[in-house]
C-alpha positions as CSV (number, residue, x, y, z in Angstrom):
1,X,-1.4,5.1,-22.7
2,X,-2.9,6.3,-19.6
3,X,-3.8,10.4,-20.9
4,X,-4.5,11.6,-17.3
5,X,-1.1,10.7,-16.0
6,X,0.9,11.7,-18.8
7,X,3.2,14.1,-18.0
8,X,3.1,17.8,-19.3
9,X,6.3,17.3,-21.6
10,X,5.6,13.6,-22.7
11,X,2.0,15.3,-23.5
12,X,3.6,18.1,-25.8
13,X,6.3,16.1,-27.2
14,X,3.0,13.6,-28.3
15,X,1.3,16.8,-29.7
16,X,4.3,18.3,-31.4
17,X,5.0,14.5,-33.3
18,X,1.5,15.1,-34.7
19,X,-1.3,13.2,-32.4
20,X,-4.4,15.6,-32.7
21,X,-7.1,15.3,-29.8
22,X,-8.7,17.2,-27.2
23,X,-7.1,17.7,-24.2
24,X,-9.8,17.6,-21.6
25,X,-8.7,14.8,-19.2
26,X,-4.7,14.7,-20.1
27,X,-2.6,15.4,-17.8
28,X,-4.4,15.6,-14.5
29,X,-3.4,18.0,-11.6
30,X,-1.8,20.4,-14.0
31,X,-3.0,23.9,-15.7
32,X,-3.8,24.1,-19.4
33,X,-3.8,26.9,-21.2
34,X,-5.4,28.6,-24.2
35,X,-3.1,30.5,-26.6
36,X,-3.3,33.7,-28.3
37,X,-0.1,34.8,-30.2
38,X,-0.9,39.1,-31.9
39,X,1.6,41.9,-33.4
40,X,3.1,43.5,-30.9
41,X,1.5,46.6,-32.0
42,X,-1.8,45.1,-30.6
43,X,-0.3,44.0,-27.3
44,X,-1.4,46.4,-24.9
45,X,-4.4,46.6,-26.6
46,X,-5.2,42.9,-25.8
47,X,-3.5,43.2,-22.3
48,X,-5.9,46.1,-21.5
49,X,-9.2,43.8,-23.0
50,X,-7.9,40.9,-20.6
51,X,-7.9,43.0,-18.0
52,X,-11.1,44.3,-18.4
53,X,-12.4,40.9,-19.0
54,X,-11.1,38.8,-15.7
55,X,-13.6,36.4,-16.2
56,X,-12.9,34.9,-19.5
57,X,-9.5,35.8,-19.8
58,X,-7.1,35.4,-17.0
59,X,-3.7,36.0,-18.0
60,X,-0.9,33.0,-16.7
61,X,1.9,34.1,-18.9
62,X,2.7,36.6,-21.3
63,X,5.8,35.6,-23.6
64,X,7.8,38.3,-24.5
65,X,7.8,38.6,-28.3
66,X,9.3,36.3,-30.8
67,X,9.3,34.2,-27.6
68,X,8.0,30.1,-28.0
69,X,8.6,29.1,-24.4
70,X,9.1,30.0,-20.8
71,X,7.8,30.8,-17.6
72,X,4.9,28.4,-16.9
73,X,5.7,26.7,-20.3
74,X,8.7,25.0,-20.2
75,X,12.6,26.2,-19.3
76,X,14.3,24.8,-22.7
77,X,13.2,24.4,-26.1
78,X,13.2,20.7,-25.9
79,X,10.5,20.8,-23.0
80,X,8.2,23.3,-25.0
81,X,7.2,25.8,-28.3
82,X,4.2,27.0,-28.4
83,X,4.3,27.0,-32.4
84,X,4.2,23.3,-32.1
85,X,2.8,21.5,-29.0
86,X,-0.8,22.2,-28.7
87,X,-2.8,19.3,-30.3
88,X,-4.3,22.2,-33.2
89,X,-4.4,25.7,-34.0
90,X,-5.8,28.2,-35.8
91,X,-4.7,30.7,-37.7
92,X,-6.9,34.0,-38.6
93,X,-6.0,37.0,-40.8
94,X,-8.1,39.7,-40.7
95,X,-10.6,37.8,-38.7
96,X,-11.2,34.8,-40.9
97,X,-10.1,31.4,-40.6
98,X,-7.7,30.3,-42.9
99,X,-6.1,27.3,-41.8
100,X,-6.3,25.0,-39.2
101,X,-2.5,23.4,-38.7
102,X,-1.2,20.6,-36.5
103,X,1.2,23.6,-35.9
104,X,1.8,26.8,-36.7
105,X,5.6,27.3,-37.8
106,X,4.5,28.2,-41.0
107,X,3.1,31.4,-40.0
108,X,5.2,32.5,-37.0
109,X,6.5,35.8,-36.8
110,X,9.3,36.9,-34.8
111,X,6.9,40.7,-34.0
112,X,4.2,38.0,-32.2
113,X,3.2,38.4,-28.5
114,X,1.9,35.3,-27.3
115,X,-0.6,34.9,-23.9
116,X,-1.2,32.4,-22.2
117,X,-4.9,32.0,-20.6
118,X,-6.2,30.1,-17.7
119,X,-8.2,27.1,-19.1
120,X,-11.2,25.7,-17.2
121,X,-10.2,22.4,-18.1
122,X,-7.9,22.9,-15.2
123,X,-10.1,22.4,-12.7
124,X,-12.6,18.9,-14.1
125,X,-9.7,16.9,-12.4
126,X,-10.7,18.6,-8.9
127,X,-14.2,18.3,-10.0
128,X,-13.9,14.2,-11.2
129,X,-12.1,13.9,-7.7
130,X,-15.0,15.3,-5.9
131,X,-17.4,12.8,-7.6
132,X,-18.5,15.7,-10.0
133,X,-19.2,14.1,-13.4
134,X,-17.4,15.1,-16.3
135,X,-19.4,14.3,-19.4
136,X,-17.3,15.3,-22.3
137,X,-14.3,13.4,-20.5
138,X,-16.0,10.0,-19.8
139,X,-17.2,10.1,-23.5
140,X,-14.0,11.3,-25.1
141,X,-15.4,14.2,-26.5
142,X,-14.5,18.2,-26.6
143,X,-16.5,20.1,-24.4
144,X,-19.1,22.1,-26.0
145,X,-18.6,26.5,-26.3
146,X,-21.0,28.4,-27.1
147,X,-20.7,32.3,-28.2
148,X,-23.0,34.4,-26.3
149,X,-24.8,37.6,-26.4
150,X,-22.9,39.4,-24.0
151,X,-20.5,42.0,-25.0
152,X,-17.2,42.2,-23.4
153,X,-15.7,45.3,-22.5
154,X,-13.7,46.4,-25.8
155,X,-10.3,47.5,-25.4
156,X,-8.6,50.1,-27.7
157,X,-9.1,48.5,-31.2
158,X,-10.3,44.8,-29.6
159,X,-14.0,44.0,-29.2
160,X,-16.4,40.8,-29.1
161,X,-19.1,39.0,-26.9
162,X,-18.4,36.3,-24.3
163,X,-17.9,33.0,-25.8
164,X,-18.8,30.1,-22.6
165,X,-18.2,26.4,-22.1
166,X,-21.2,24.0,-20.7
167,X,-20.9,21.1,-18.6
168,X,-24.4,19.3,-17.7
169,X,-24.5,18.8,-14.0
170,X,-26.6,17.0,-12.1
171,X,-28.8,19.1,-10.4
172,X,-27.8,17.8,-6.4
173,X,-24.2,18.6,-7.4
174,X,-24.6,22.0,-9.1
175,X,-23.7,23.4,-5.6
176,X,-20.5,21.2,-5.3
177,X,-19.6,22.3,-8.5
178,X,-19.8,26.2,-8.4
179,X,-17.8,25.8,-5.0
180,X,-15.4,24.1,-6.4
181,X,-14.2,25.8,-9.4
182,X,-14.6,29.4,-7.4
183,X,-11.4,28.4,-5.8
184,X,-9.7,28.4,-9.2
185,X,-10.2,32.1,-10.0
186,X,-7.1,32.6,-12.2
187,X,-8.7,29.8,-14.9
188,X,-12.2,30.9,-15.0
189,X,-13.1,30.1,-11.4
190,X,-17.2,30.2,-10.6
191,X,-19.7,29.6,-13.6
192,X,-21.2,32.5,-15.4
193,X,-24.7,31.0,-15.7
194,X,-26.9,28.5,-14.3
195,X,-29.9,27.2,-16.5
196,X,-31.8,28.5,-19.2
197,X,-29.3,29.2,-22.2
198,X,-31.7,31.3,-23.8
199,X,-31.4,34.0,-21.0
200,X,-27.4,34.3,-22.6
201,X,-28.2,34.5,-26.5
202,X,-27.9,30.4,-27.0
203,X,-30.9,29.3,-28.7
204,X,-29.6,25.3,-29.6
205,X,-27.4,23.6,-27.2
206,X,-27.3,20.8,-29.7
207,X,-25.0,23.0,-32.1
208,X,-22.6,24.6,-29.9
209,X,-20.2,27.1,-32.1
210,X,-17.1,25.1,-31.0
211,X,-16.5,21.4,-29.9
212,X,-19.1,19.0,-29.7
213,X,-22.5,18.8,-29.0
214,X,-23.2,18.3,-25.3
215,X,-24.1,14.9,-23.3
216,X,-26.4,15.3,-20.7
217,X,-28.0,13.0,-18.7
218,X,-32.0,12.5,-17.0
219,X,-31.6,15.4,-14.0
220,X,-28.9,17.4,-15.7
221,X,-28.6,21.2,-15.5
222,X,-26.4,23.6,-18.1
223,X,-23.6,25.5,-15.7
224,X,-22.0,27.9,-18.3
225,X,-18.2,28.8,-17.4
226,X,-16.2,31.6,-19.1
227,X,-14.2,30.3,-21.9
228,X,-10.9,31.3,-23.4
229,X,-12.3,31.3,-26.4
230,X,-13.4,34.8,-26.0
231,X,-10.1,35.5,-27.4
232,X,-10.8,34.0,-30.8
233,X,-14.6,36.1,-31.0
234,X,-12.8,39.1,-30.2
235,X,-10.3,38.2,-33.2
236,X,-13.5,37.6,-35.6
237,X,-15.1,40.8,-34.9
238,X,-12.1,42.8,-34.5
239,X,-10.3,41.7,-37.3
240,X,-6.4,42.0,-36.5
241,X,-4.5,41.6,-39.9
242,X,-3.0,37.9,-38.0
243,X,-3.6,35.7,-35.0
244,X,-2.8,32.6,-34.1
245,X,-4.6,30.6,-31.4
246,X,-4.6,27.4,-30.3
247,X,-7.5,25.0,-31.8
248,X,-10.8,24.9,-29.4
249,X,-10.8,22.1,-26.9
250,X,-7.0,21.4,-28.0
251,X,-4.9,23.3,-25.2
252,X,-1.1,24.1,-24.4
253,X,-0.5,22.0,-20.9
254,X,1.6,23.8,-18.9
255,X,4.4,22.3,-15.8
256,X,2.1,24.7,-13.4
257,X,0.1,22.1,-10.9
258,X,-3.2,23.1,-10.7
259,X,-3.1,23.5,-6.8
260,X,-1.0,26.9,-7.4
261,X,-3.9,28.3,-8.6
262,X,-6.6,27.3,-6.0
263,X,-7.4,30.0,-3.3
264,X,-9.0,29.3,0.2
């Protein structure tokens, strides 16, 4: 099985039947997303703290509730459910971690809101095609996220800091890299940060929060991107009595190409 040209339904249909990986790499030229599914009564409250916080949350879709596919995700049932075809998920309650499914039927409620986010993963396939390496891809590995010190701007009842993804670039294409993924605003688009982690609250790139620890090779510099794992810091400081997310690393892929979201 070749992952990159899987399609985006073979992909979830693989996922929903159980197969748990990353999905860095699967699926190439289309978006992934990250998932958070809240209460209705904490929509706009998370609406208004995406809006605030372009950068690490940039909304694709926004299911109405009860709702497991649609839009970007899939036209039918058969093609897509968000309760069941990302690789992993998590499920919080009150902002802990109690359960890590393969999916998360057991805990849907017919009240839950789900958003889509744009996912950086997006754009390492226009990266890789640019001769941009890849690390975490080439060594089948999640990429590693880190949760910073910066506070995003809270929204009603919703607050938490940045939470960023790493890629180790060499240093000649650092350039090539921050112009590529500028043109893909709407899944994280530019990096964040360039160089020394501790200047962002990471003290130990070797123990990222979330995914694996980073490869890097003689020449290498840390670009930090926004991550849509912001989402799931939020949920752990804010403490909403339920939210369900997809797993870090282990993303919805949507039908949207990835060109739809590149800019000039």
């Amino acid at each position: 099985m070749n992952r990159s040209t899987t399609s985006p339904v073979d992909a979830r249909r693989q996922f929903r039947a159980g197969l748990i990986q990353p999905t860095s790499g699967w699926s190439a030229g289309y978006a992934q997303a990250n998932l958070i599914a809240l209460p209705r009564d904490l929509a706009f409250d998370f609406l208004l703290f995406a809006q605030r916080n372009p950068k690490p949350c940039p909304v694709l879709e926004v299911l109405d509730a009860g709702e497991t596919f649609g839009g970007i995700f899939g036209s039918t049932a058969d093609e897509a459910d968000i309760r069941t075809d990302a690789p992993q998920y998590r499920i919080y309650e009150h902002g802990e971690l109690i359960d890590s499914p393969s999916h998360a039927l057991d805990y849907w409620r017919d009240d839950l809101v789900s958003f889509l986010i744009g996912c950086s993963f997006t754009f390492e396939h226009p990266l890789i095609s640019a001769g941009v390496p890849v690390r975490h891809i080439t060594e089948n590995r999640n990429v590693p996220m880190y949760e910073t010190s910066l506070p995003c701007r809270p929204a009603g009842s919703l607050s938490g800091n940045l939470v960023v993804s790493l890629r180790m670039i060499p240093a000649s294409q650092v350039s090539d890299a921050v112009r590529i993924t500028s043109r893909y605003p709407a899944v994280h688009g530019a990096p964040i940060h360039i160089g020394d982690p501790s200047l962002i609250g990471i003290t130990d790139l070797d123990n990222p929060d979330f995914g694996d620890a980073p490869i890097s090779e003689p020449g290498d510099i840390p670009v930090f991107w926004a991550c849509g794992v912001t989402p799931q810091a939020m949920v752990m400081a804010s403490k909403p009595p339920l939210a369900i997310t997809h797993a870090p690393g282990h993303m919805l892929i949507t039908d949207a190409p990835d060109r739809g979201f590149q800019v000039p």
